[in-house]
mmCIF file as Biopython writes it, N, C-alpha, C and O atoms, coordinates in Angstrom:
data_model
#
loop_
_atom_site.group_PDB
_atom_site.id
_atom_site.type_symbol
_atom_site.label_atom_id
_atom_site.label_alt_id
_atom_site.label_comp_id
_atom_site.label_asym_id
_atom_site.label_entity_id
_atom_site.label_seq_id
_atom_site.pdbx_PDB_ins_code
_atom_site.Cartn_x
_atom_site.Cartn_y
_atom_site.Cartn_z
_atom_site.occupancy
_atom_site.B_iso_or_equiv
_atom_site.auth_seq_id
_atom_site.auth_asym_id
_atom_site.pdbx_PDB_model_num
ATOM 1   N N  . UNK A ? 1  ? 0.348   -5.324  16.661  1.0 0.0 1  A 1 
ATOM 2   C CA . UNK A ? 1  ? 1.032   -4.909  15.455  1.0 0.0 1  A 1 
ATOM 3   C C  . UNK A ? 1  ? 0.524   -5.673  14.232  1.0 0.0 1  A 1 
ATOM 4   O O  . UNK A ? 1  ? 0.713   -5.220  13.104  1.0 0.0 1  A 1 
ATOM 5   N N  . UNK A ? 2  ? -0.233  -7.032  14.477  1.0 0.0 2  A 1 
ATOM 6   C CA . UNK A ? 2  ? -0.566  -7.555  13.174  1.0 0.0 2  A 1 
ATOM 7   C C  . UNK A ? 2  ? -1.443  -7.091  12.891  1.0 0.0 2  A 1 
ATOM 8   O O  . UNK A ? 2  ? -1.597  -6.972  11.675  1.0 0.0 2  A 1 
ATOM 9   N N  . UNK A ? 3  ? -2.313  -6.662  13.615  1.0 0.0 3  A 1 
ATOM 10  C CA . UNK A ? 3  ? -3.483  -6.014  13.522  1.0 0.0 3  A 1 
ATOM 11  C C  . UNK A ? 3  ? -3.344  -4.980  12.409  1.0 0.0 3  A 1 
ATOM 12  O O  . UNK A ? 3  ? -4.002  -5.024  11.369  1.0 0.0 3  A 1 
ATOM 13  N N  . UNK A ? 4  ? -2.445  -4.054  12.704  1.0 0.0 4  A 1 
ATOM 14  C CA . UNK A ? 4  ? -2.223  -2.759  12.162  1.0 0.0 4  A 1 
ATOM 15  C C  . UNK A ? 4  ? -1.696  -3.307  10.620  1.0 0.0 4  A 1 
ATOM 16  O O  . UNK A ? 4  ? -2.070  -2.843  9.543   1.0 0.0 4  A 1 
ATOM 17  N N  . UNK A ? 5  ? -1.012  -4.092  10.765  1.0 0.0 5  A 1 
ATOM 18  C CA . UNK A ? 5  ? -0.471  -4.623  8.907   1.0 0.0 5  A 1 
ATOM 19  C C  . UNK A ? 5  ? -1.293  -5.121  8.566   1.0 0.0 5  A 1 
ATOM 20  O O  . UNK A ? 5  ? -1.459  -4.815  7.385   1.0 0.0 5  A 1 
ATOM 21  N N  . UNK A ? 6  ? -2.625  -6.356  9.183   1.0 0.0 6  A 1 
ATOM 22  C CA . UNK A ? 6  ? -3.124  -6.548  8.313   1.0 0.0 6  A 1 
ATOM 23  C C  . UNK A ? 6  ? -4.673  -5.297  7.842   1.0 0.0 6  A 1 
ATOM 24  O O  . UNK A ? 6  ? -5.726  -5.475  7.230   1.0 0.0 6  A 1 
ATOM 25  N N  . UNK A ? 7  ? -4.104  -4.215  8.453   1.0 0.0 7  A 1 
ATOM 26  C CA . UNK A ? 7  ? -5.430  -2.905  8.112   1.0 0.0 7  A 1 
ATOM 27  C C  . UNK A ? 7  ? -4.624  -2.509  6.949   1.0 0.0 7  A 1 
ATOM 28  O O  . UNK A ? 7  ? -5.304  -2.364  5.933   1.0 0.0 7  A 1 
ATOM 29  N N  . UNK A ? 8  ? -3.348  -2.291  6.812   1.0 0.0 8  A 1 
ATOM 30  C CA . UNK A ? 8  ? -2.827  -1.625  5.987   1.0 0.0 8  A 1 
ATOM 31  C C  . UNK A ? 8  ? -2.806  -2.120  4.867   1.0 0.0 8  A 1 
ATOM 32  O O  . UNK A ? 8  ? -2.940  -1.467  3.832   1.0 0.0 8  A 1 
ATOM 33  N N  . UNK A ? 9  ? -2.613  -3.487  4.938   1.0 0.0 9  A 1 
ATOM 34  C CA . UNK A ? 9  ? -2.639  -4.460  3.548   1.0 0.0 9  A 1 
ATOM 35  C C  . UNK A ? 9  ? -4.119  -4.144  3.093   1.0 0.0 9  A 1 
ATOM 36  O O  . UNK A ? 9  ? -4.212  -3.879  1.894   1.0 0.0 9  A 1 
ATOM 37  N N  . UNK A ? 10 ? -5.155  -4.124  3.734   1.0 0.0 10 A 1 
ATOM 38  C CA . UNK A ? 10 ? -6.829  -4.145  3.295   1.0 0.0 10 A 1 
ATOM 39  C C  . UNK A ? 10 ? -6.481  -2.645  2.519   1.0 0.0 10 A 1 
ATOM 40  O O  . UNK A ? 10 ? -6.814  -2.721  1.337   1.0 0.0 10 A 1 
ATOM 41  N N  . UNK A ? 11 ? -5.924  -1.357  2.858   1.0 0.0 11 A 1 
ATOM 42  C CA . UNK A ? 11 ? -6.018  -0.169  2.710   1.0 0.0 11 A 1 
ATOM 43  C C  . UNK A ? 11 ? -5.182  -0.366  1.583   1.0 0.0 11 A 1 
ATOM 44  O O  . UNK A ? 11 ? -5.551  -0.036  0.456   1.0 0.0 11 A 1 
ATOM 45  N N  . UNK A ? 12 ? -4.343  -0.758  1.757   1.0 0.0 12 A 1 
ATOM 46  C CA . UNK A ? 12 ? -3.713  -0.999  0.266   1.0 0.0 12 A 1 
ATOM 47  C C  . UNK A ? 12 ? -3.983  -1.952  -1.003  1.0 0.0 12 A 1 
ATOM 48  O O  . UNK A ? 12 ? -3.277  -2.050  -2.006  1.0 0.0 12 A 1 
ATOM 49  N N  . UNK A ? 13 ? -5.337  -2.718  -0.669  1.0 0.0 13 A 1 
ATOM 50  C CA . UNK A ? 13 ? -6.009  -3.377  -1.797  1.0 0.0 13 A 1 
ATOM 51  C C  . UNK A ? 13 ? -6.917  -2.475  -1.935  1.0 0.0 13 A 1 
ATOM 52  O O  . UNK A ? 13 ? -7.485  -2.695  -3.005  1.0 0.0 13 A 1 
ATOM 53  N N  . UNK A ? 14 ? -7.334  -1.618  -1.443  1.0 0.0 14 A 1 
ATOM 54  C CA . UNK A ? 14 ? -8.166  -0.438  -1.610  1.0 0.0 14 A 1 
ATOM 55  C C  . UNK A ? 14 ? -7.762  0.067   -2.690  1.0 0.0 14 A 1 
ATOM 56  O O  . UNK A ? 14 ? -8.461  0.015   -3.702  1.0 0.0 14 A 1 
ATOM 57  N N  . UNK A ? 15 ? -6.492  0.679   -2.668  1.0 0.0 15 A 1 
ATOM 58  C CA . UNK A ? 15 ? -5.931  1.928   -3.583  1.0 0.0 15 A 1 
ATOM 59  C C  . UNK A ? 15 ? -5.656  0.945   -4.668  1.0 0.0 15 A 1 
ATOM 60  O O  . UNK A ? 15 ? -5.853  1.311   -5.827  1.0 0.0 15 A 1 
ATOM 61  N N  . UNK A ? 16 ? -5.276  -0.116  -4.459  1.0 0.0 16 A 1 
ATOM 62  C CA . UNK A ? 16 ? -5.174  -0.968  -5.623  1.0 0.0 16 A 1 
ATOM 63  C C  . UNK A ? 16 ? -6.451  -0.871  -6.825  1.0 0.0 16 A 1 
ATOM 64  O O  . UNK A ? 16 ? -6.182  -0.640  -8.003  1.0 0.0 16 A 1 
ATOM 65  N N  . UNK A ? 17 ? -8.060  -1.113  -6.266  1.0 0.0 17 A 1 
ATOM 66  C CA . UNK A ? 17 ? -8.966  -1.174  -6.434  1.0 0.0 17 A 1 
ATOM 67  C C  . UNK A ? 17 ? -9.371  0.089   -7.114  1.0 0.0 17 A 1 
ATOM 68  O O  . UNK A ? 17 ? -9.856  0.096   -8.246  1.0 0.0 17 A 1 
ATOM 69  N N  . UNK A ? 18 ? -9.173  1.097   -6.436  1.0 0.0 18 A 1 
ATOM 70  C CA . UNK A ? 18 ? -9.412  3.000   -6.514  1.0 0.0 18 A 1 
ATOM 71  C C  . UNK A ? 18 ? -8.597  2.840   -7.759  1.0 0.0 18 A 1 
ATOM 72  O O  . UNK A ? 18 ? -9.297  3.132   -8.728  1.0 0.0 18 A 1 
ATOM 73  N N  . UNK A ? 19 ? -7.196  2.432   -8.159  1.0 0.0 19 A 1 
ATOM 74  C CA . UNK A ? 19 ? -6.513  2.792   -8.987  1.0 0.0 19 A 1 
ATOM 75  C C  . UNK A ? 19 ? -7.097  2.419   -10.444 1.0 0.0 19 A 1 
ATOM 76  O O  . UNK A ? 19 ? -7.422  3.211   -11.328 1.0 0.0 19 A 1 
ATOM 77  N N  . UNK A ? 20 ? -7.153  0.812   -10.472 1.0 0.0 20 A 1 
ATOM 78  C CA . UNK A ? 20 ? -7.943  0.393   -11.401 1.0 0.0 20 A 1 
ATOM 79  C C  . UNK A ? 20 ? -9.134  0.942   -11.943 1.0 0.0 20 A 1 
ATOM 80  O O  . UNK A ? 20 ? -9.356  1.026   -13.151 1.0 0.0 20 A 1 
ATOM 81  N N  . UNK A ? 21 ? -9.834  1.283   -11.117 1.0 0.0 21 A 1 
ATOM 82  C CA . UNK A ? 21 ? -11.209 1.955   -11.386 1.0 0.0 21 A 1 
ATOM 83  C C  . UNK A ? 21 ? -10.590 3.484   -12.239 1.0 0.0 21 A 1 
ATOM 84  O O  . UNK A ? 21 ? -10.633 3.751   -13.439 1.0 0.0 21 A 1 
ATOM 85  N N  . UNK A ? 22 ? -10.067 4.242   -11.160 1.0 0.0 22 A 1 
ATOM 86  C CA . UNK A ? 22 ? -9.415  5.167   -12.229 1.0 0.0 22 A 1 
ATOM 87  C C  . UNK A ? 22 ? -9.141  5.512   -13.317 1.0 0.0 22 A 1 
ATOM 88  O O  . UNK A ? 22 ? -9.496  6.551   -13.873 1.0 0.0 22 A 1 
ATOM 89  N N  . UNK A ? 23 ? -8.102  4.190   -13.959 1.0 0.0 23 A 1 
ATOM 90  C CA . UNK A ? 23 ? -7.291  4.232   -15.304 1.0 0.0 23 A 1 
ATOM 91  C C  . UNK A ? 23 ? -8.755  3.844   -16.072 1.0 0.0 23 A 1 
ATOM 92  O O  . UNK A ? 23 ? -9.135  4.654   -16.918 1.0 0.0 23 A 1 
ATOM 93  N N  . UNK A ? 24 ? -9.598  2.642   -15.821 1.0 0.0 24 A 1 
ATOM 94  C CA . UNK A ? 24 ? -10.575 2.244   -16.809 1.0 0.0 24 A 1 
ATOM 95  C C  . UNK A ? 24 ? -11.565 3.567   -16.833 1.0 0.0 24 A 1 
ATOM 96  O O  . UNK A ? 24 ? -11.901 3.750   -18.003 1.0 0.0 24 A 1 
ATOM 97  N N  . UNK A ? 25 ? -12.196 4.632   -15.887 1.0 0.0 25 A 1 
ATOM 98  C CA . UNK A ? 25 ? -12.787 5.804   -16.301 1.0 0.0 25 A 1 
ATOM 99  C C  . UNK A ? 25 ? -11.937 6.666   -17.329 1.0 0.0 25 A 1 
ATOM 100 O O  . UNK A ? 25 ? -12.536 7.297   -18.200 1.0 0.0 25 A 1 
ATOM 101 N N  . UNK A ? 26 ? -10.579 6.704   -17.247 1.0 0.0 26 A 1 
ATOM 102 C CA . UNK A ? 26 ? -9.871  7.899   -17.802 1.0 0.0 26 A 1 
ATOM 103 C C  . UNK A ? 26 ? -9.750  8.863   -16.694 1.0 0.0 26 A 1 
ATOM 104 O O  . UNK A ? 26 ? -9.792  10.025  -17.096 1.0 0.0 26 A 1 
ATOM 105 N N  . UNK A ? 27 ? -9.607  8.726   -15.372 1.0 0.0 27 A 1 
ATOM 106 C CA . UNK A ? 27 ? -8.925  9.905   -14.975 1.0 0.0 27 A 1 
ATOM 107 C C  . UNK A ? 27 ? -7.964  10.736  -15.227 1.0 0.0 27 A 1 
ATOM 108 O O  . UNK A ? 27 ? -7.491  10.544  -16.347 1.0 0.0 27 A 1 
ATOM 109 N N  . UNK A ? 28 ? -7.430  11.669  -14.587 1.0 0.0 28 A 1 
ATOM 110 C CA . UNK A ? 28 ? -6.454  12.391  -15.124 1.0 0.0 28 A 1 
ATOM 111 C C  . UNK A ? 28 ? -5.263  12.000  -14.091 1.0 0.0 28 A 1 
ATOM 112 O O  . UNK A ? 28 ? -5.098  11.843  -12.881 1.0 0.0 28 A 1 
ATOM 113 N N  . UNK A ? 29 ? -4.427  11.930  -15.482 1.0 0.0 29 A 1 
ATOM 114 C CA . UNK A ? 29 ? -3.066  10.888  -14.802 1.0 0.0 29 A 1 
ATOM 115 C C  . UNK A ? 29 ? -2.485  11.563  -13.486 1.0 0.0 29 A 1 
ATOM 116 O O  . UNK A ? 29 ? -2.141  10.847  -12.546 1.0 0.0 29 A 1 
ATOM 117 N N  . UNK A ? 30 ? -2.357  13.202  -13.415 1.0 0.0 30 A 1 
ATOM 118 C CA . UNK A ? 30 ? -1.948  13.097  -11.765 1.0 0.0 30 A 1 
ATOM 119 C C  . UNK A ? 30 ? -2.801  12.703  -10.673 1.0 0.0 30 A 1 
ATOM 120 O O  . UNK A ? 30 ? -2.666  12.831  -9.456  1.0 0.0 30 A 1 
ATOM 121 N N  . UNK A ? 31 ? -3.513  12.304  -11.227 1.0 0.0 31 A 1 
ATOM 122 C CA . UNK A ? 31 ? -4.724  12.027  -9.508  1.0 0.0 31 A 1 
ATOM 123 C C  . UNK A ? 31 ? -4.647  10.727  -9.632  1.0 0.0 31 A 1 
ATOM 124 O O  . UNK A ? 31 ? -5.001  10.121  -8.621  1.0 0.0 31 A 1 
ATOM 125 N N  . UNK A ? 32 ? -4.225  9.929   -10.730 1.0 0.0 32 A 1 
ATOM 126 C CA . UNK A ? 32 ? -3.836  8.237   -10.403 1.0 0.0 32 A 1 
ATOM 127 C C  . UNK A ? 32 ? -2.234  8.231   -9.932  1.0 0.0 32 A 1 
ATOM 128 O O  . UNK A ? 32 ? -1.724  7.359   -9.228  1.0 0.0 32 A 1 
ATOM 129 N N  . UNK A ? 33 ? -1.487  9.521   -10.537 1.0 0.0 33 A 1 
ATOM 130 C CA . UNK A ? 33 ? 0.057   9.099   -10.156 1.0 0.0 33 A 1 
ATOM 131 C C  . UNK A ? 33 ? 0.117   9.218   -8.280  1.0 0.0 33 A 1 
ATOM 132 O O  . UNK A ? 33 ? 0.864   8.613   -7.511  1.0 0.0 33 A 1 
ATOM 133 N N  . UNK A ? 34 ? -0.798  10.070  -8.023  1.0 0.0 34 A 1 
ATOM 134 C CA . UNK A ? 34 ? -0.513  10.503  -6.676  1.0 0.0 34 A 1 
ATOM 135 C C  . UNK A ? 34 ? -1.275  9.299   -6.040  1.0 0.0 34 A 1 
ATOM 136 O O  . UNK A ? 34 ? -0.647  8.876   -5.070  1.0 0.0 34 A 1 
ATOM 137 N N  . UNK A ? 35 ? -2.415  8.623   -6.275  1.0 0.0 35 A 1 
ATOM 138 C CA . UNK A ? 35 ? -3.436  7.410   -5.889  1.0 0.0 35 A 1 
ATOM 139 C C  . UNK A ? 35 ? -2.054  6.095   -5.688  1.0 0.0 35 A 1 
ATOM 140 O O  . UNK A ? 35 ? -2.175  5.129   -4.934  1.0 0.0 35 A 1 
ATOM 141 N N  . UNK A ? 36 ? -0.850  6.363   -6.523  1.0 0.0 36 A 1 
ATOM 142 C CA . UNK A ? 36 ? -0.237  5.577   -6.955  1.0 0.0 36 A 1 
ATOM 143 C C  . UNK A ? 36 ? 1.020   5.455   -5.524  1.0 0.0 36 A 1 
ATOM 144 O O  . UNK A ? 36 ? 1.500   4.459   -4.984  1.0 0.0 36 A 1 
ATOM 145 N N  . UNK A ? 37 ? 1.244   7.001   -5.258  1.0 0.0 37 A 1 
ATOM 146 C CA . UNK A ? 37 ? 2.335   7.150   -4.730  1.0 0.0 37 A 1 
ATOM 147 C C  . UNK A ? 37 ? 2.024   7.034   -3.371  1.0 0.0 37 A 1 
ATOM 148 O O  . UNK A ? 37 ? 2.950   6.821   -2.588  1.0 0.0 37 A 1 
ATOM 149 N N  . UNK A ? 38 ? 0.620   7.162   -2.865  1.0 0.0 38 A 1 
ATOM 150 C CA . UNK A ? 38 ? -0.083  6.585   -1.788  1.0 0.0 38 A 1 
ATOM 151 C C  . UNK A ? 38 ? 0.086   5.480   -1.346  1.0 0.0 38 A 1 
ATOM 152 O O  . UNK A ? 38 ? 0.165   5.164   -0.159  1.0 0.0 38 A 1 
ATOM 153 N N  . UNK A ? 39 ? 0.169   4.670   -2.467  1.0 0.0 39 A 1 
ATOM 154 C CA . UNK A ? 39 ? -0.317  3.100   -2.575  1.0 0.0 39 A 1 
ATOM 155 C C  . UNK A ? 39 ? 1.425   2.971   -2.001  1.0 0.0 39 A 1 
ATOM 156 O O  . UNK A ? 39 ? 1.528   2.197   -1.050  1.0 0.0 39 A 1 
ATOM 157 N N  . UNK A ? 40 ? 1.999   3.251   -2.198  1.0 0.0 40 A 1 
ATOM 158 C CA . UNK A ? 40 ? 3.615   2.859   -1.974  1.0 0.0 40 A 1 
ATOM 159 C C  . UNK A ? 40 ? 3.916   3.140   -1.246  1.0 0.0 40 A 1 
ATOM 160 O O  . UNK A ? 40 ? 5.023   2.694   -0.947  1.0 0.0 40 A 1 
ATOM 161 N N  . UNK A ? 41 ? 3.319   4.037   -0.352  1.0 0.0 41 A 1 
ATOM 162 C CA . UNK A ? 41 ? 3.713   4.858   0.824   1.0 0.0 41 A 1 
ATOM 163 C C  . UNK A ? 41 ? 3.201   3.902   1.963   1.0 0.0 41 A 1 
ATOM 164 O O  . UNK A ? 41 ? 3.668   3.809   3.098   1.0 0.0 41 A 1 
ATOM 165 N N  . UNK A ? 42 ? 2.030   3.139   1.365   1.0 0.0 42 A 1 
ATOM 166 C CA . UNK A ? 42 ? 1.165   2.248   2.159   1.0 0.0 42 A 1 
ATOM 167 C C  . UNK A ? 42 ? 2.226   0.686   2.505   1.0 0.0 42 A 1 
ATOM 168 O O  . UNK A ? 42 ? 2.416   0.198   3.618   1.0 0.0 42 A 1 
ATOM 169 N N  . UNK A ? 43 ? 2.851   0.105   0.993   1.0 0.0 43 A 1 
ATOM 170 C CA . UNK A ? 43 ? 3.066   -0.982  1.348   1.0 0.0 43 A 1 
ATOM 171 C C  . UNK A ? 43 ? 4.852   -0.540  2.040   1.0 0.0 43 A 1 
ATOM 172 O O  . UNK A ? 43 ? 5.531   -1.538  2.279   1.0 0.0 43 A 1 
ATOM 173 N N  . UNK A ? 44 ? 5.367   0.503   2.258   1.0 0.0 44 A 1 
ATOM 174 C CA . UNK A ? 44 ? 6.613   0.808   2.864   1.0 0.0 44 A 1 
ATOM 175 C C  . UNK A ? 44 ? 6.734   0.876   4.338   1.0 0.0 44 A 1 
ATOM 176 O O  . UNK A ? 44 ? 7.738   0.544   4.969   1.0 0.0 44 A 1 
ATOM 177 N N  . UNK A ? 45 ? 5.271   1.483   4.998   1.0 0.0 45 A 1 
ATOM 178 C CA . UNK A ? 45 ? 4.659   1.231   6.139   1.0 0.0 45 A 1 
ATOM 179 C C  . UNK A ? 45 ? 4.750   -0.462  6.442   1.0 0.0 45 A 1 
ATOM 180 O O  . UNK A ? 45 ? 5.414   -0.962  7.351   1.0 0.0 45 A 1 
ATOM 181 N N  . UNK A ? 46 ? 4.070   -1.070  5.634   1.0 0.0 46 A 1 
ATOM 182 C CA . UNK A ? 46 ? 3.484   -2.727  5.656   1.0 0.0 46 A 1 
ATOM 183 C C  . UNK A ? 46 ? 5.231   -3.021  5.734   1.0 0.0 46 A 1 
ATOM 184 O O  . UNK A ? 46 ? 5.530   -3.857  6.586   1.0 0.0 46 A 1 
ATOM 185 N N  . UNK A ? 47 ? 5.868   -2.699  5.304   1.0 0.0 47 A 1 
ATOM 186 C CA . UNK A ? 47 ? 7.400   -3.640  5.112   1.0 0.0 47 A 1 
ATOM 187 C C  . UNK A ? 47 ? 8.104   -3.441  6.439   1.0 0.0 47 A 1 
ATOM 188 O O  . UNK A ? 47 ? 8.746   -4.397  6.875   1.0 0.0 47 A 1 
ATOM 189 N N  . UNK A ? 48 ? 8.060   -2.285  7.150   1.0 0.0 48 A 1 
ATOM 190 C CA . UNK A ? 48 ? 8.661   -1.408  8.269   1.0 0.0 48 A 1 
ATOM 191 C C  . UNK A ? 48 ? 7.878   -2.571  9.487   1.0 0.0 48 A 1 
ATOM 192 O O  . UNK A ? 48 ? 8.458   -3.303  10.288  1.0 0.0 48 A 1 
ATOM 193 N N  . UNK A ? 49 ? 6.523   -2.418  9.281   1.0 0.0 49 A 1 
ATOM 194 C CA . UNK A ? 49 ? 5.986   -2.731  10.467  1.0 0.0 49 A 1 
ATOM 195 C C  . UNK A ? 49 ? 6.212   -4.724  10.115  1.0 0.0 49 A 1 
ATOM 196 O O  . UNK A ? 49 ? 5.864   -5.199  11.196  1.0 0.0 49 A 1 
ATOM 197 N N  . UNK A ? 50 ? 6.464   -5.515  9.506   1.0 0.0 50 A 1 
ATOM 198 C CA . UNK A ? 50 ? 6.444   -6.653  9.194   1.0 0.0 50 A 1 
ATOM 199 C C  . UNK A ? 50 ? 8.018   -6.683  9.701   1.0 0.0 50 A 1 
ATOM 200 O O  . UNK A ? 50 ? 8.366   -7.559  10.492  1.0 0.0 50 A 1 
ATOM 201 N N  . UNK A ? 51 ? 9.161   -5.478  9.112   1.0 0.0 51 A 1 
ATOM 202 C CA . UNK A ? 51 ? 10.216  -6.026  9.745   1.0 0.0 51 A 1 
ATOM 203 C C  . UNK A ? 51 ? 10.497  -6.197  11.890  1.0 0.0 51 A 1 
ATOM 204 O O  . UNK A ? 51 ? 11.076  -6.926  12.695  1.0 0.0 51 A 1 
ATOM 205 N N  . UNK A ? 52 ? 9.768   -5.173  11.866  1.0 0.0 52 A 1 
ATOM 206 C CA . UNK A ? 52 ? 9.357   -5.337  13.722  1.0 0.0 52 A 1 
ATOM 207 C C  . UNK A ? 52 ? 8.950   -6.585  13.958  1.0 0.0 52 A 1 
ATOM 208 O O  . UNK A ? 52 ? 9.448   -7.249  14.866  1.0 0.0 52 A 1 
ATOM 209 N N  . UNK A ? 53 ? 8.212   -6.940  13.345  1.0 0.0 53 A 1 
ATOM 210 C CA . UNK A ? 53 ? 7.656   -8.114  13.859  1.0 0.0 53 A 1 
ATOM 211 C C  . UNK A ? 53 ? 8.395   -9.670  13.753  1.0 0.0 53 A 1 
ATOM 212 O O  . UNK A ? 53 ? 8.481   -10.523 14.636  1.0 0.0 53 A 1 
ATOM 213 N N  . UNK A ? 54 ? 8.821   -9.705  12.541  1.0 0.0 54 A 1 
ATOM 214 C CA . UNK A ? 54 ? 10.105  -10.626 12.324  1.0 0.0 54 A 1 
ATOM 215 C C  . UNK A ? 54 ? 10.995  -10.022 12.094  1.0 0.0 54 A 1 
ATOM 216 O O  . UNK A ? 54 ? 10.973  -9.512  10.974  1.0 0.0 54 A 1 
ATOM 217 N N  . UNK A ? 55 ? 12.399  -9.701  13.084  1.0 0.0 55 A 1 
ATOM 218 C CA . UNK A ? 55 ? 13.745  -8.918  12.828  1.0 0.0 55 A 1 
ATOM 219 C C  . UNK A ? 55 ? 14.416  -10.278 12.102  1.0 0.0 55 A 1 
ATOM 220 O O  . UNK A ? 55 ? 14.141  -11.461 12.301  1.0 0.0 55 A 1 
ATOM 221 N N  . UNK A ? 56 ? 15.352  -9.704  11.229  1.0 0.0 56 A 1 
ATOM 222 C CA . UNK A ? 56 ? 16.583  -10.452 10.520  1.0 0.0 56 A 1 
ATOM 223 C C  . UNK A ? 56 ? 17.272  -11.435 11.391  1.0 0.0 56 A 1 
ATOM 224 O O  . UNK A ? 56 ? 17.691  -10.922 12.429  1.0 0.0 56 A 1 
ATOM 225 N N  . UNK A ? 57 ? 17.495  -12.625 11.270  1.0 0.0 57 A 1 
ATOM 226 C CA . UNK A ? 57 ? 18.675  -13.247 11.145  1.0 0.0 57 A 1 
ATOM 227 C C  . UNK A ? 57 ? 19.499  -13.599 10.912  1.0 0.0 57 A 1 
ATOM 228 O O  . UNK A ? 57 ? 19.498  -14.659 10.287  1.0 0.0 57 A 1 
ATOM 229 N N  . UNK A ? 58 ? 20.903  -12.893 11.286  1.0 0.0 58 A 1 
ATOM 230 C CA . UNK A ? 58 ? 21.971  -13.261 10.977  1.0 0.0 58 A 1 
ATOM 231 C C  . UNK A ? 58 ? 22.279  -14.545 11.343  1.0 0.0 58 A 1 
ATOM 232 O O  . UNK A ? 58 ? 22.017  -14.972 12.468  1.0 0.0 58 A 1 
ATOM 233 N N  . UNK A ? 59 ? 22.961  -15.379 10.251  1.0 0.0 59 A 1 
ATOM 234 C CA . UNK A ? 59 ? 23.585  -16.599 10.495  1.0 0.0 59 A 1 
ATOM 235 C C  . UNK A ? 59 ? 24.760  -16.604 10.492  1.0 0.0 59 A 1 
ATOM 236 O O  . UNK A ? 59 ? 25.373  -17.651 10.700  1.0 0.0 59 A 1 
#
């Protein structure tokens, strides 16, 4: 499983990267909003699979 978060984190400095590049060409804002909504979709995965791995403690 760390495996898999830490691919997702790399995939999500990706879109990070893709995004930037984007805005400085001037793309057209829906193909960065959606680059965008990717990117979130990515680190919601990363949060899901990080909570598996360390569950909550209640004290």
């Amino acid at each position: 499983m760390r495996l898999a978060v830490a691919r997702l984190r790399q995939e999500h400095e990706d879109y990070d990267a893709a995004i930037n590049a984007m805005i400085q060409t001037g793309c057209e804002a829906l193909r960065i909003q959606r680059m965008k909504k990717k990117k979130l979709a990515l680190k919601d995965m990363i949060s899901k699979l990080e909570d598996q791995i360390i569950p909550d403690i209640i004290a």
